[in-house]
Backbone as ProteinMPNN parsed JSONL, in Angstrom:
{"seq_chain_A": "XXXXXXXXXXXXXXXXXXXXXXXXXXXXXXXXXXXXXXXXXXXXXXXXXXXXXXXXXXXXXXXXXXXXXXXXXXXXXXXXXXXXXXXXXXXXXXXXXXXXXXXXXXXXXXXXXXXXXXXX", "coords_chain_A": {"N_chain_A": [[-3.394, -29.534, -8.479], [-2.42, -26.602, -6.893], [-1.674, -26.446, -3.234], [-2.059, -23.714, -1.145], [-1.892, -21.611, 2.007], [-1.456, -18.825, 1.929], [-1.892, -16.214, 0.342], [1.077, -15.687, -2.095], [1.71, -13.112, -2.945], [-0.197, -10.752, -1.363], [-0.297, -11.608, 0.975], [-2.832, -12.334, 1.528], [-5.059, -14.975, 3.529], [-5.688, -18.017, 1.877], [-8.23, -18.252, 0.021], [-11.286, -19.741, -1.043], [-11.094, -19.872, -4.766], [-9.34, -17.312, -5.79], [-7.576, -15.191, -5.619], [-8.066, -11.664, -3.721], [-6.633, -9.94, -5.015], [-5.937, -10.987, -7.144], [-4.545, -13.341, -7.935], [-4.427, -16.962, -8.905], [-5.269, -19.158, -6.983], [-5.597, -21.799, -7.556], [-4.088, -22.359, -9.753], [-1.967, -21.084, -9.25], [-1.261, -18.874, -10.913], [-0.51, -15.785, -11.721], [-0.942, -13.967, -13.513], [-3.594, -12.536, -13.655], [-3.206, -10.83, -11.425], [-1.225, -9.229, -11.781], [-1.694, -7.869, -14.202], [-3.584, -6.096, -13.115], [-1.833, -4.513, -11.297], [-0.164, -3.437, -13.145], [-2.082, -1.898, -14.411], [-2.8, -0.232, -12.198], [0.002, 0.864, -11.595], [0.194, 2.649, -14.434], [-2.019, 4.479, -13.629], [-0.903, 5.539, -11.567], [1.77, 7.028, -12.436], [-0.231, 8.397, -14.707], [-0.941, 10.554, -12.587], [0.855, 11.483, -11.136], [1.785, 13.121, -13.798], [-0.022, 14.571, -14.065], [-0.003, 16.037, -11.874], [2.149, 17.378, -12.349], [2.207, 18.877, -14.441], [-0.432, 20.724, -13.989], [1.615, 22.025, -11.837], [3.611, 23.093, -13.86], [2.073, 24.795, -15.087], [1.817, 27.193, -13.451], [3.41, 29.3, -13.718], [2.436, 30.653, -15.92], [0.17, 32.054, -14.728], [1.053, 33.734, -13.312], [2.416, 35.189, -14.91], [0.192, 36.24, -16.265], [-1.031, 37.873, -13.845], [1.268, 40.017, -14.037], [0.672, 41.101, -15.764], [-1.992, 41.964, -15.578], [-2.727, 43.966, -13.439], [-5.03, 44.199, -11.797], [-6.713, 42.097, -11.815], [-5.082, 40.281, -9.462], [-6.102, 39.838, -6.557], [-7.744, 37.815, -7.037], [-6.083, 35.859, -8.827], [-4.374, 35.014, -6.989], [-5.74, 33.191, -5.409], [-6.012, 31.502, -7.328], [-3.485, 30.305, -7.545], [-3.057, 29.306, -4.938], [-4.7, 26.943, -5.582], [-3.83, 25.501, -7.436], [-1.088, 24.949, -6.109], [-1.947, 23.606, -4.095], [-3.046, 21.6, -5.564], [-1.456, 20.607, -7.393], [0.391, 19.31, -5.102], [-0.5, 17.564, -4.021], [-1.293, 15.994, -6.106], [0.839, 15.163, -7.165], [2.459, 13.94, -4.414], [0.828, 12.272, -3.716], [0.545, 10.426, -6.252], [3.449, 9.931, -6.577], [3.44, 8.174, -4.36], [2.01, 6.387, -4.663], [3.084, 5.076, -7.171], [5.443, 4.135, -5.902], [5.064, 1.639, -5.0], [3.123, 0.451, -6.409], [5.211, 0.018, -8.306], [6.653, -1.7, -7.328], [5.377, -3.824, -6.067], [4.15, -4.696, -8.438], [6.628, -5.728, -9.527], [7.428, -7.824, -7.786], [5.435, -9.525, -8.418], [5.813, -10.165, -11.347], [8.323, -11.344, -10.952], [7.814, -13.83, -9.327], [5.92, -14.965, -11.404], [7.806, -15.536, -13.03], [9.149, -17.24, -11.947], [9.723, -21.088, -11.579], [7.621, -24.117, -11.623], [7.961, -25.885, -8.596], [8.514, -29.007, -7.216], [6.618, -31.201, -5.189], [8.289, -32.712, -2.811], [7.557, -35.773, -1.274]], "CA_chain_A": [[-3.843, -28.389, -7.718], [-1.047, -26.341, -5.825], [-2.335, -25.755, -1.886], [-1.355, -22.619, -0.944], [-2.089, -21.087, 2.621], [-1.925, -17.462, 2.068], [-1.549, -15.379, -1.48], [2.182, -14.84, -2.04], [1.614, -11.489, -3.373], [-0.42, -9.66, -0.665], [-0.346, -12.031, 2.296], [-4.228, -12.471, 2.621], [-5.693, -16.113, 3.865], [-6.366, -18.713, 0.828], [-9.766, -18.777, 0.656], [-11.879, -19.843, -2.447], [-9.686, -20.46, -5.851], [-8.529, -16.445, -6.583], [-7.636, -14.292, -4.09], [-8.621, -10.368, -4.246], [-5.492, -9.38, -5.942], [-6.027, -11.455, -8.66], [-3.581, -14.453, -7.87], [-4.988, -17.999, -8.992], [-4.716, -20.188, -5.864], [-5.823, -23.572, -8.151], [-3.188, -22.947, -11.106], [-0.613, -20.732, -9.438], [-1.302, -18.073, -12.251], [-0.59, -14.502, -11.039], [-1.635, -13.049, -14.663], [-4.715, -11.269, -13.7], [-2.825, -9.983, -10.26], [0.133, -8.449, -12.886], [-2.237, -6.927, -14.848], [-4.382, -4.809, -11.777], [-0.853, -4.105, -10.798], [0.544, -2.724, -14.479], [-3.361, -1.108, -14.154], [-2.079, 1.087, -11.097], [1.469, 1.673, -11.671], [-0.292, 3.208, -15.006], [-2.399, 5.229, -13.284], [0.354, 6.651, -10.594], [2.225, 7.668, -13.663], [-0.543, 10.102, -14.864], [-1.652, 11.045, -11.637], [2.165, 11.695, -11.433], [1.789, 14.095, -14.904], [-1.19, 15.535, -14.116], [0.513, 17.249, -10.947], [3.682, 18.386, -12.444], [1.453, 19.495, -15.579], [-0.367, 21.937, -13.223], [2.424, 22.937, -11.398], [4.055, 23.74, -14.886], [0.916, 26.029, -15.408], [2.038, 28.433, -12.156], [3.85, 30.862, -14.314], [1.576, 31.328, -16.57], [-0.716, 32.617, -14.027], [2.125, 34.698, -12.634], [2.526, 36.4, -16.051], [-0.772, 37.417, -16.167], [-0.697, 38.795, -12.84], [1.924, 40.654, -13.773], [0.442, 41.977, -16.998], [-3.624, 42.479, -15.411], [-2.765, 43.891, -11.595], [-6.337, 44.556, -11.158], [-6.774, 40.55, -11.084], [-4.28, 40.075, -9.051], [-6.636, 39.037, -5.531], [-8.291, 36.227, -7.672], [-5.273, 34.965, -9.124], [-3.733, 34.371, -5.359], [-6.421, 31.961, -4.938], [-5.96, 30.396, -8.35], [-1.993, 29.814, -7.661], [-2.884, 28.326, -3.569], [-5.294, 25.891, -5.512], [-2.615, 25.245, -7.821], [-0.13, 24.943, -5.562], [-2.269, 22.524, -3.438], [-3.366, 20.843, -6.093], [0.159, 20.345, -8.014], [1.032, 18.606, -4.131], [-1.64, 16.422, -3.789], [-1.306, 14.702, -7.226], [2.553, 14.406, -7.135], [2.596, 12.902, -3.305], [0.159, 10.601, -4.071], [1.136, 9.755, -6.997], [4.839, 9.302, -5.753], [3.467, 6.962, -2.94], [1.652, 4.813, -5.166], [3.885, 5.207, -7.992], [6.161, 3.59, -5.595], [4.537, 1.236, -4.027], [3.032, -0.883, -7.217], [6.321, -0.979, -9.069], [7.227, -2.785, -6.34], [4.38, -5.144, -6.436], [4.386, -5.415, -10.192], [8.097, -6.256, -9.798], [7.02, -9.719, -7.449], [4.516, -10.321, -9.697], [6.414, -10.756, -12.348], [9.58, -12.158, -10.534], [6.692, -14.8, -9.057], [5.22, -15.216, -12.737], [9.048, -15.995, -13.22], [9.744, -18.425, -10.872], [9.458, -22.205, -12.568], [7.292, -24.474, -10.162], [8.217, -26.217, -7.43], [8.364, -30.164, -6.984], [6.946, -31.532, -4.115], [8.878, -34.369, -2.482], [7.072, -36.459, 0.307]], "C_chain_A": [[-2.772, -28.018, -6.694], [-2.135, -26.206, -4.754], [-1.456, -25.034, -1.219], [-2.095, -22.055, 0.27], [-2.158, -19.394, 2.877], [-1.269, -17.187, 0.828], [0.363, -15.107, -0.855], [2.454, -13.386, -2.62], [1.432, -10.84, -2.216], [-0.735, -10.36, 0.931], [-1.767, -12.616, 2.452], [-4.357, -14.193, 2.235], [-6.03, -16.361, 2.127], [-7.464, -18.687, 0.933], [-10.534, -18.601, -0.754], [-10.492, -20.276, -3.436], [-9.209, -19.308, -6.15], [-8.566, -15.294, -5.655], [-7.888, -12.545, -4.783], [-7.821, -9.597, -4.737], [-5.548, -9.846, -6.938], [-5.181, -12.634, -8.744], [-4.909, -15.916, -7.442], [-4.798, -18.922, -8.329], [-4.584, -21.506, -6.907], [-4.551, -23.77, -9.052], [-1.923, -22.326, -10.451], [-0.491, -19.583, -10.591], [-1.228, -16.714, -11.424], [-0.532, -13.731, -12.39], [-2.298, -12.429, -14.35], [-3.887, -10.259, -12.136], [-1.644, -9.063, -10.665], [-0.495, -7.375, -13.439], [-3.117, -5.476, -14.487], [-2.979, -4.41, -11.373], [-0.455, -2.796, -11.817], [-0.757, -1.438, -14.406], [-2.986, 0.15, -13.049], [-1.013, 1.813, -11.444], [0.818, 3.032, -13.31], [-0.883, 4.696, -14.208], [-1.87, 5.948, -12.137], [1.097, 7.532, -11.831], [1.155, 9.137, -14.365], [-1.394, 10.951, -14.188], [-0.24, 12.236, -11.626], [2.434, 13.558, -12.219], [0.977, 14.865, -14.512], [-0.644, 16.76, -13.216], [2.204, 17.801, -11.329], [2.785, 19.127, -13.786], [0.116, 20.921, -14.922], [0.888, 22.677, -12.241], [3.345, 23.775, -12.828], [3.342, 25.14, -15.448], [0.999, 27.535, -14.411], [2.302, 29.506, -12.727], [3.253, 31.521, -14.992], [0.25, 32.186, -15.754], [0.001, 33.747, -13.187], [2.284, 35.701, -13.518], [1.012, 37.112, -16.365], [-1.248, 38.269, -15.21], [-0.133, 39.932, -13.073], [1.491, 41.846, -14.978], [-1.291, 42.859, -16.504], [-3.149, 42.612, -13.646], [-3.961, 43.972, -10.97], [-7.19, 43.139, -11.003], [-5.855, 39.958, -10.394], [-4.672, 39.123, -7.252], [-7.26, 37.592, -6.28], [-7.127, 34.954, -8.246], [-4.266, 34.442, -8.021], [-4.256, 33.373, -5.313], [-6.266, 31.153, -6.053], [-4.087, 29.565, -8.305], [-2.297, 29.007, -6.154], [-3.765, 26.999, -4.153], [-4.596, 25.001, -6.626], [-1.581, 24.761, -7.198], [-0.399, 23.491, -5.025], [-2.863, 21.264, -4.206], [-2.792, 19.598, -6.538], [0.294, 19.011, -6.483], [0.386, 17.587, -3.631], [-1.302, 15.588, -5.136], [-0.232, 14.167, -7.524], [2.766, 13.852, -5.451], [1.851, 12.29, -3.511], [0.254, 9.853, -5.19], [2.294, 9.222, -6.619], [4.737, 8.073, -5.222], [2.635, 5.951, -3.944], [2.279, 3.892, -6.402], [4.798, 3.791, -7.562], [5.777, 2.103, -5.081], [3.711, -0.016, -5.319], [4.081, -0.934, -8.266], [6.959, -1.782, -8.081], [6.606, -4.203, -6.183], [4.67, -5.97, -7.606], [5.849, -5.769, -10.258], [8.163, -7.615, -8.66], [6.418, -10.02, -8.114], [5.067, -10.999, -10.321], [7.453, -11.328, -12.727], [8.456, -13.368, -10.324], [5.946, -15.974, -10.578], [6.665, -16.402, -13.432], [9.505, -17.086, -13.45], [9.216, -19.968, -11.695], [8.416, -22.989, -10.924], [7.802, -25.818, -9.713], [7.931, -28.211, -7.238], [7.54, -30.526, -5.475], [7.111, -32.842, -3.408], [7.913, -35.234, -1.093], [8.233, -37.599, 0.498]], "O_chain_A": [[-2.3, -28.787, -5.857], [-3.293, -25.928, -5.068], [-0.375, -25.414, -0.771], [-3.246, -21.832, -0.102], [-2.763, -18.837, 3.793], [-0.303, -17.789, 0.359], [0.796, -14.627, 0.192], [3.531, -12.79, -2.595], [2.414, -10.286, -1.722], [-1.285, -9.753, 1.851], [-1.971, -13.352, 3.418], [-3.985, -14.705, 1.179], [-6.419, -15.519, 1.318], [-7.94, -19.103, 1.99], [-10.452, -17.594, -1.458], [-9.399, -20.75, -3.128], [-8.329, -19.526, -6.983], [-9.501, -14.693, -5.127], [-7.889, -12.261, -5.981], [-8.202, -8.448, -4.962], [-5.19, -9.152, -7.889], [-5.083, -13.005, -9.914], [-5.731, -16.048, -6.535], [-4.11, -19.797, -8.853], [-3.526, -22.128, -7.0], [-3.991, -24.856, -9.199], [-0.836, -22.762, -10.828], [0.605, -19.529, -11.149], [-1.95, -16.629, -10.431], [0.059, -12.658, -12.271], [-1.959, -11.273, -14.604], [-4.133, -9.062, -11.986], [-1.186, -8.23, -9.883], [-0.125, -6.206, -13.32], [-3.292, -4.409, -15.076], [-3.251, -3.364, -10.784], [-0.42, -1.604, -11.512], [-0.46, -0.245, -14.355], [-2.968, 1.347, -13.335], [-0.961, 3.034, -11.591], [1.063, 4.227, -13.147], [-0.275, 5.766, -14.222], [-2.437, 6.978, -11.772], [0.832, 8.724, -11.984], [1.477, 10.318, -14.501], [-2.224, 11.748, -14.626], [-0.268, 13.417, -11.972], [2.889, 14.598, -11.743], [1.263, 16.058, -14.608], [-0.703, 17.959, -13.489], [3.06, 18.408, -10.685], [3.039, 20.332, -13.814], [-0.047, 21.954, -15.573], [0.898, 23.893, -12.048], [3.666, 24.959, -12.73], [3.819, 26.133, -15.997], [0.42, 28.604, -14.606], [1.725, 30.568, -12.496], [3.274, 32.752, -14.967], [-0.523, 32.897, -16.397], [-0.615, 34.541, -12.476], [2.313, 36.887, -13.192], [0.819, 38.297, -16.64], [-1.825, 39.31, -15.524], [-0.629, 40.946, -12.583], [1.841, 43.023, -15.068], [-1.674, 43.953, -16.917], [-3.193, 41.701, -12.819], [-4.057, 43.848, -9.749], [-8.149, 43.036, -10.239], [-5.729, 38.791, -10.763], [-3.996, 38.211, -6.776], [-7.072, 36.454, -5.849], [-7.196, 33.727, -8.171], [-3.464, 33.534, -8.237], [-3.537, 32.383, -5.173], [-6.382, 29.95, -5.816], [-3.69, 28.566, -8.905], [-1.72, 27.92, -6.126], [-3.708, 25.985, -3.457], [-4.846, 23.796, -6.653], [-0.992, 23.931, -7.89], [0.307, 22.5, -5.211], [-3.115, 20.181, -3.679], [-3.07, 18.406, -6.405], [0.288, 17.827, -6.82], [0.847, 16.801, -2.804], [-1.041, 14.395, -4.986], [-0.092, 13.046, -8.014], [3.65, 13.0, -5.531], [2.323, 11.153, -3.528], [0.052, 8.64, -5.133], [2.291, 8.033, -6.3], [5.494, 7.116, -5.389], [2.761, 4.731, -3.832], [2.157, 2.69, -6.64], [4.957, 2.784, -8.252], [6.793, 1.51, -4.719], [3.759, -1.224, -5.087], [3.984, -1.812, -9.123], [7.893, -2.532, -8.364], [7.135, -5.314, -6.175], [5.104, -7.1, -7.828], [6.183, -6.18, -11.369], [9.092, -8.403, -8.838], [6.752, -11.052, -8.697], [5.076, -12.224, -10.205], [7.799, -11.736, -13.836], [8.208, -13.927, -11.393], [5.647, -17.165, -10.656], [6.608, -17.491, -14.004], [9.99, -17.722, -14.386], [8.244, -19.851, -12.442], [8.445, -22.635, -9.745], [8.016, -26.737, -10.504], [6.732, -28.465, -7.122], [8.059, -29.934, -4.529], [6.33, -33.794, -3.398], [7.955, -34.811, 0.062], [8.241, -38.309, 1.503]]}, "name": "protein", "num_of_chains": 1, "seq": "XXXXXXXXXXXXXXXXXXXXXXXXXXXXXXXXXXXXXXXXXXXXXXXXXXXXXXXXXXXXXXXXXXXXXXXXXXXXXXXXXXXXXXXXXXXXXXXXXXXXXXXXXXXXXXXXXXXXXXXX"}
């Protein structure tokens, strides 16, 4: 049994055998804390798509503007919720994007790592 005082992943207090990231205090196993990781970075990715995949959609709402002028007040509001939409799902995506390949890249340096002797 390794004894480990706080998760090397996310810092929090040992406490019980598997901390709330998913890292196995008893074995030392950071498999399930890799896999909620790979689980995010996933889902930054097509949070990611989703907002460049509406912002890709802008023009097309520009060309029909330009073809129907008599919808032209409705489609203002469909390009600001567009606009704000597009910027909301690419900064937060970005930030989390960033933020568990960084994780998932200790993880799986950690997962890496061979273990550890200990000498008394």
């Amino acid at each position: 049994m390794i004894e480990i005082a706080s998760c090397p992943l996310c810092d929090a207090p040992a406490t019980g055998t598997r901390c709330s990231c998913g890292y196995d205090f008893t074995t030392g196993d950071p498999g399930l804390a890799i896999e909620a990781r790979k689980t995010r970075f996933l889902s930054a990715r097509r949070r990611l798509r989703r907002g460049f995949v509406i912002l890709a959609t802008l023009p097309i709402t520009v060309a029909i503007a330009q073809a129907a002028p008599s919808v032209l007040l409705l489609l203002r509001a469909v390009w600001l919720t567009q606009l704000f939409a597009s910027a909301y799902f690419i900064v937060g995506g970005l930030r989390t994007y960033v933020v568990a390949r960084r994780e998932l890249a200790a993880a799986t340096q950690l997962q890496q790592l061979p273990s550890a002797r200990v000498v008394r």
